[in-house]
N, C-alpha and C positions, 0 to 999 in steps of 0.2 A: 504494500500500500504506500501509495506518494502523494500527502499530504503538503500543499502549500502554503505560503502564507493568507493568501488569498482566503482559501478554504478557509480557517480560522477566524477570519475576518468577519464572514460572510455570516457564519454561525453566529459569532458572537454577535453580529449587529441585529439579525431577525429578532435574539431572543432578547435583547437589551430594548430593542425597539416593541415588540409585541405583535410583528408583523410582519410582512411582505413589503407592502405598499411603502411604509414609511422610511422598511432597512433599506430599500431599495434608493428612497429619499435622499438619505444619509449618506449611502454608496455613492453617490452618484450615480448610477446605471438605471435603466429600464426595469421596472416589475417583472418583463417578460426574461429579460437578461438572468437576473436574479432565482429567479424558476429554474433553470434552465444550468445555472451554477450546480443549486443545490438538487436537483436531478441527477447530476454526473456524480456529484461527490457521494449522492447514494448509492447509486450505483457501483460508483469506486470500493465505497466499503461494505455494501451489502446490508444495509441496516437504511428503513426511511426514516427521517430525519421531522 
């Protein structure tokens, strides 16, 4: 498994924010982006997020 910074980031912001929409906010990136993140990263490690 090949965790990146990114990845970490991404977690942390959904759950810090309460959401999609807002982590998304935050990140700078698209909602649709963001989805689309934490899809692969599930995938990656096998577990939904």
């Amino acid at each position: 498994m090949h965790l990146e910074f990114r990845h970490l980031r991404t977690i942390r912001a959904v759950h810090e924010m309460g959401g999609l929409a807002r982590a998304a906010e935050v990140l700078n990136i698209t909602q649709s982006a963001l989805s689309h993140q934490i899809k692969g990263l599930e995938e990656q490690i096998g577990v939904e997020l």
